[in-house]
C-alpha positions as CSV (number, residue, x, y, z in Angstrom):
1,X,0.0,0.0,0.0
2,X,3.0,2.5,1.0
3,X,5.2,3.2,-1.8
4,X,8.5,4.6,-1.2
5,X,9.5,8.1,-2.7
6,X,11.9,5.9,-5.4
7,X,8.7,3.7,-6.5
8,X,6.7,6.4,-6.9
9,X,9.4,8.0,-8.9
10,X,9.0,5.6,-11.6
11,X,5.6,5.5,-10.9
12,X,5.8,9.5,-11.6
13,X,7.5,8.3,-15.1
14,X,4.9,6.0,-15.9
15,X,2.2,8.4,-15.4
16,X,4.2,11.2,-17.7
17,X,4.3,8.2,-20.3
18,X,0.2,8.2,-19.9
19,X,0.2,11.4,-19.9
20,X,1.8,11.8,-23.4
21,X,-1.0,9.4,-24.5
22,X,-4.1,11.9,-23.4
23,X,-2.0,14.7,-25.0
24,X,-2.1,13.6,-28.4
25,X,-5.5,12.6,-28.3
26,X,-6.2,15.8,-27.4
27,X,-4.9,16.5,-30.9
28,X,-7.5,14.7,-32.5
29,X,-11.2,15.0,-34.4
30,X,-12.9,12.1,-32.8
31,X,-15.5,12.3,-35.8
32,X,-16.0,9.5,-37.6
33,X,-13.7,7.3,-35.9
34,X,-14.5,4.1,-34.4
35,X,-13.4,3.2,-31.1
36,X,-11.6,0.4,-32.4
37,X,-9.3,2.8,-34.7
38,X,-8.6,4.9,-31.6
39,X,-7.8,1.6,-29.5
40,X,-5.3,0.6,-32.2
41,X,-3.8,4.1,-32.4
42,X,-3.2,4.2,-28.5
43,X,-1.8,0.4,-28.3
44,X,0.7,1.2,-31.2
45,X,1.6,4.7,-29.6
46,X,2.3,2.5,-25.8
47,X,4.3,-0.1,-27.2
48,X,6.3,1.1,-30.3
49,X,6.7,4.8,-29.7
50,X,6.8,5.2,-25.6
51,X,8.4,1.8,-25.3
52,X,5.5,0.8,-22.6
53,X,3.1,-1.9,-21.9
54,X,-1.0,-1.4,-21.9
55,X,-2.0,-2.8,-18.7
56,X,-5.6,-3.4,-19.3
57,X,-4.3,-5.8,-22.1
58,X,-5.2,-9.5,-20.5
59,X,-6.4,-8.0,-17.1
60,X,-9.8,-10.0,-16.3
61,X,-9.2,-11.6,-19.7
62,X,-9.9,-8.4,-21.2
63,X,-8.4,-8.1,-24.9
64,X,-8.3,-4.3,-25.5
65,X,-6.0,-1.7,-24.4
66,X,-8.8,1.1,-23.2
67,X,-12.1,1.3,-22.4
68,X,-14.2,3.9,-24.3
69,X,-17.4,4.9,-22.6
70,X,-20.2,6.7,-25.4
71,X,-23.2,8.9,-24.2
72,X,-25.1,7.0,-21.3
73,X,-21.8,4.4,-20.9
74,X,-20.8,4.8,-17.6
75,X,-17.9,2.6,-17.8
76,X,-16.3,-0.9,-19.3
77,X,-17.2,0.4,-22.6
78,X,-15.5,-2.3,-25.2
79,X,-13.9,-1.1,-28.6
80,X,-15.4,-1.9,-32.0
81,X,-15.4,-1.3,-35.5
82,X,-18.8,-0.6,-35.4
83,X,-19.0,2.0,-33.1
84,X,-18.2,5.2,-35.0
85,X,-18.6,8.4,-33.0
86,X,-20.5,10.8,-34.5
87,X,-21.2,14.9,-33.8
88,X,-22.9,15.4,-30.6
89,X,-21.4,12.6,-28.5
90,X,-19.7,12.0,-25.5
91,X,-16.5,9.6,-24.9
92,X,-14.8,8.5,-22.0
93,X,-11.8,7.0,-23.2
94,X,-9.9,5.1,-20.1
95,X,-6.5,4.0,-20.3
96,X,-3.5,2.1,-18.1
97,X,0.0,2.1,-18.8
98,X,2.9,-0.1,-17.2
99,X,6.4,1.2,-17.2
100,X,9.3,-0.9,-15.6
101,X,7.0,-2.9,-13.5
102,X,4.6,0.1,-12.5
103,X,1.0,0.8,-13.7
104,X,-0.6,4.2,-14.1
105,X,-4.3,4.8,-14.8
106,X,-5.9,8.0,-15.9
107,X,-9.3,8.7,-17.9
108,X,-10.9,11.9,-20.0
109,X,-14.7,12.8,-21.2
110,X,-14.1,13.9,-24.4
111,X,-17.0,16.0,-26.7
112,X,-16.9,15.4,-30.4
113,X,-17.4,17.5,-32.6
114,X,-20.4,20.8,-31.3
115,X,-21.7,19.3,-28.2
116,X,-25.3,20.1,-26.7
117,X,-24.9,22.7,-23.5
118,X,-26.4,20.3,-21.2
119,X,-23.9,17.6,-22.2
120,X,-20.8,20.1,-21.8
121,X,-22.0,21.2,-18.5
122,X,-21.6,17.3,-17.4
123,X,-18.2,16.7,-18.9
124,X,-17.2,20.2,-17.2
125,X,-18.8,19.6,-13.8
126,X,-17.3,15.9,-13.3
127,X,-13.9,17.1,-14.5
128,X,-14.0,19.8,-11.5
129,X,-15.6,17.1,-9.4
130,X,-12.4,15.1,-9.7
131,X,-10.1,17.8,-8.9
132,X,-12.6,18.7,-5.9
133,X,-11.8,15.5,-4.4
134,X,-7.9,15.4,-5.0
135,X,-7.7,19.0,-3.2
136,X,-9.2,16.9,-0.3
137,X,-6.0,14.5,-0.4
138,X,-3.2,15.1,2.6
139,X,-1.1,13.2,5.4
140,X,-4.1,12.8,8.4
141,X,-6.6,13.3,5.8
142,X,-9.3,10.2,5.1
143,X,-10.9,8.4,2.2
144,X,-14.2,9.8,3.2
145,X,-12.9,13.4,2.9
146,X,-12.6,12.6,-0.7
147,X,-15.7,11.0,-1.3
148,X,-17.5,13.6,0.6
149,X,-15.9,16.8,-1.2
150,X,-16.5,15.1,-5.1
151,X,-20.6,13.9,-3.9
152,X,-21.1,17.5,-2.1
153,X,-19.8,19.1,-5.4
154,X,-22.1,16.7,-7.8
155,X,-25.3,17.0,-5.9
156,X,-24.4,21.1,-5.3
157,X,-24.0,20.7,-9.6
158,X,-27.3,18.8,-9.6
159,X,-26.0,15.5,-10.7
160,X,-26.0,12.0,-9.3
161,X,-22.6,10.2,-8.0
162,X,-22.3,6.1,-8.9
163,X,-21.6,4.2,-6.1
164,X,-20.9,0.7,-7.4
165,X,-17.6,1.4,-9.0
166,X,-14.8,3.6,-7.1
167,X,-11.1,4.1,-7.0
168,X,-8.5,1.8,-6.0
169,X,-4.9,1.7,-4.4
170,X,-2.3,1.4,-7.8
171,X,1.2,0.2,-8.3
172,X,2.6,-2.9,-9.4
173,X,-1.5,-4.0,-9.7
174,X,-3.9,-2.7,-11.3
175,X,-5.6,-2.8,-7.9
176,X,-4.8,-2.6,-4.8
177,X,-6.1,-1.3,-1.3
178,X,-7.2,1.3,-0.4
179,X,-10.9,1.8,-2.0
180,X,-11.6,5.5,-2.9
181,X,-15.7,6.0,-3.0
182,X,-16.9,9.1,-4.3
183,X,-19.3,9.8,-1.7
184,X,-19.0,9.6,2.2
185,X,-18.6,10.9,5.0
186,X,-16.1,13.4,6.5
187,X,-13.2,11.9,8.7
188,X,-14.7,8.3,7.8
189,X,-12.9,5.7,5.8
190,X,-9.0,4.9,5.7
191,X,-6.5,7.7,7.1
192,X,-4.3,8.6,4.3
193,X,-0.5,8.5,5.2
194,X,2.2,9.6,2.7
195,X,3.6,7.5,0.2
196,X,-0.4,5.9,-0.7
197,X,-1.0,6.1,-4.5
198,X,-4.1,5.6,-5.8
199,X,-6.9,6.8,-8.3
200,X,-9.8,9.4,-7.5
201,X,-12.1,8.4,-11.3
202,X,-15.4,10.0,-10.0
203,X,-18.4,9.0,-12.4
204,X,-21.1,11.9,-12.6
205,X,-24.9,11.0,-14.0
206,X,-27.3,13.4,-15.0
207,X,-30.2,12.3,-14.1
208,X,-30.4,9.4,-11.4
209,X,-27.2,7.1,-10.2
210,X,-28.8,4.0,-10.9
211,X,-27.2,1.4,-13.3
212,X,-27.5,-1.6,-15.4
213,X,-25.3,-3.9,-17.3
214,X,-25.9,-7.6,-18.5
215,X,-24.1,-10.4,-16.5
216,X,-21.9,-11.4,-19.2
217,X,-21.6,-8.0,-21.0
218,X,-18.6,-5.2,-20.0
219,X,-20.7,-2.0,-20.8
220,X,-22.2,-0.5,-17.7
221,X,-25.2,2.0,-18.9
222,X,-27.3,4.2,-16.9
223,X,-30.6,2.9,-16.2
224,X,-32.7,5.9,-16.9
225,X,-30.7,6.5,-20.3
226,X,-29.1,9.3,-19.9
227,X,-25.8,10.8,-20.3
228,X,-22.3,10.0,-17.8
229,X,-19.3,11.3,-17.3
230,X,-16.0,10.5,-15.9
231,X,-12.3,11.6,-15.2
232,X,-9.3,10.2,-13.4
233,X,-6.4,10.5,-12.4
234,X,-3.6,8.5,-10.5
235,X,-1.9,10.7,-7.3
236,X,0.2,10.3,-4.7
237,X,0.2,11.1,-1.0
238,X,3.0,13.5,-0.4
239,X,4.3,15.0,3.2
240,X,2.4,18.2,2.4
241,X,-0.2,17.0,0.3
242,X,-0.9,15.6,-2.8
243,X,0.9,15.0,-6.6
244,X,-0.8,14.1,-9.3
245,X,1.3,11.8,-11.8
246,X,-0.5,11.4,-14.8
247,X,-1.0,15.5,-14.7
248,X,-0.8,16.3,-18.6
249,X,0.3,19.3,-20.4
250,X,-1.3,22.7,-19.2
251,X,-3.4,21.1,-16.9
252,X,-3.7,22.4,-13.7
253,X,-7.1,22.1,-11.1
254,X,-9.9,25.0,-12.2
255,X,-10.9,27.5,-10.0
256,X,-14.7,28.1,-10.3
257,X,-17.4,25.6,-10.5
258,X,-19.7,25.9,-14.2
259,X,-22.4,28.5,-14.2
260,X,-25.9,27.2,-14.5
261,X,-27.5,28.5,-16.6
262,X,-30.9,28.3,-18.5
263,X,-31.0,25.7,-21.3
């Protein structure tokens, strides 16, 4: 669970490596590419340009190297030819990448093409959510504290927080302890102690939190049908507070929370 200051190091270089990954896609039109074609762009840009592993790749018998999450897709979206994303839509595309032994995990929302306002406002509000509940991460601090500062955040937005699926201690796995729930309570949950790593990957509804999936199927929809949203990044635990290692070009943690306004 404790990672010393050289593990997360290279965990620090394995989350720059990621990091390079969201960049470029950044780059991209999304439009009328399927989520297949972006899967194959990101596995040949992991292994023959960054010189990395995809570490969703064979985890759970999974055989892709993302997950990309369209309109009401909460999560566990699979790749296909036959999904091309058209104007309007919303992606999550969710990626893991393993550098000399260590695994990184970070997600993005992204709008193709002219979104709808409602839509935008989601993407917006659960990106800030996230970043909400990393400000909460310090030495002494608890899990709760997080959970309670993205949930407060959402419902203050007036959107719903899933609670089936949460964060999760990161390093040499996938996962590993501690559990990081996006809702709670304030001084509840696991005290957080320096050298912890581990992703905050809040998932934001708009209408109600309830979900459905089929036993045998990956995709995770809302039930109600309408749109989700999520972001994550991986972090670490420092001795004054909290670094983010996938952090990506430019980014740094917005200020304000999105206006609402009348649609």
């Amino acid at each position: 669970m404790i990672k010393s200051a050289q593990e997360i190091e290279v965990m620090a270089q394995s989350g720059a490596l990621l990091a390079q990954v969201f960049d470029h896609l950044d780059t991209l039109d999304l439009r009328g590419r399927s989520t297949m074609d972006i899967n194959d762009l990101v596995e040949r840009m992991i292994v023959e340009d960054l010189q990395a592993r995809p570490a969703s790749k064979g985890q759970y018998d999974f055989p892709y190297v993302l997950n990309t999450s369209i309109d009401d897709v909460v999560c566990h979206g699979v790749p296909s030819a036959d999904d091309v994303l058209r104007e309007g839509q919303i992606v999550n595309l969710d990626i893991t990448l393993e550098k000399n032994g260590f695994i990184t995990d970070s997600s993005t929302t992204y709008l193709v093409g002219e979104v709808p306002y409602p839509a935008r406002r989601l993407v917006q509000a659960t990106y800030q959510a996230m970043w909400k509940g990393i400000a909460a991460v310090r030495p002494g601090a608890h899990t709760g504290d997080i959970g309670h500062a993205i949930a407060r955040f959402a419902r203050e937005q007036g959107y719903t927080v899933v609670k089936e699926y949460c964060g999760h201690g990161i390093g040499r796995d996938m996962h590993e302890e501690p559990q990081i729930l996006h809702y709670g309570h304030r001084g509840s949950g696991v005290e957080l102690q320096e050298g912890m790593v581990f992703t905050i990957e809040p998932m934001l509804n708009q209408g109600k939190a309830a979900i459905r999936h089929q036993p045998d199927a990956w995709p995770v929809h809302t039930r109600d049908g309408k749109l989700s949203a999520q972001f994550e990044h991986t972090v670490a635990v420092t001795a004054t507070g909290v670094r983010v290692l996938t952090l990506r070009r430019g980014e740094r943690a917005p200020k304000d929370p999105p206006k609402r306004e009348r649609v």
